[in-house]
Structures are given as C-alpha cells and as structure tokens.
C-alpha positions, 0 to 999 in steps of 0.5 A: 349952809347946812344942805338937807334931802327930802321935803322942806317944812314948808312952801317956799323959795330955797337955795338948792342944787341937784346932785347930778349937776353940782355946777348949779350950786347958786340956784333957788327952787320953789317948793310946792309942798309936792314936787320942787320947781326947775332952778331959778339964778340970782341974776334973773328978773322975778318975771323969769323966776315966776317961769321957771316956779310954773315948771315942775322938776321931773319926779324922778329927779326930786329925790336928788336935790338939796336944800338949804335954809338961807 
C-alpha cells in the first residue's frame, strides 16, 4: 500500500497510522474533511468504530498521519 500525508480527497474511512506510533499500523481513521478521528481496530464492533469517529485526533497531531488507500 502507497501511504500518503495530508488530506485525503475525500470523506471517509481509511487505513492510517500515526508517525509517532508505528505500532498501530492496523488502525482505520475517518476522515471528516477537517480534521482525522482517533484510530479504530479491525477487531472491534461498528458501534465502537462509530465512538471513536465521534472523537477528534488533536490538531497538532493531523499532520503526523498517514493514509492509504485500501
């Protein structure tokens, strides 16, 4: 997978990881259009997916992740 910095063209759930935390290579984020979510795992329900897509990734943070297209 091609990994990609800055905003994604579009809405939506995509792979990503943050460069200061390389251990959470499995994780998917939504992006908003604005600002990315905390990371969401494979392994939980969509109930807890939806949780985490409620909470913003600090600001400071955005410009550390990558994304890929899956």
């Amino acid at each position: 997978m091609k990994w990609n910095k800055g905003k994604p063209p579009e809405a939506g759930w995509y792979p990503a990881w943050r460069i200061r935390s390389p251990s959470w290579n499995n994780a998917w984020r939504w992006w908003d259009g604005e600002c990315w979510s905390w990371a969401a795992f494979p392994h939980e329900t969509a109930e807890k997916a939806g949780r985490w897509a409620r909470n913003k990734e600090v600001k400071g943070h955005n410009s550390e992740i990558l994304w890929g297209k899956a």
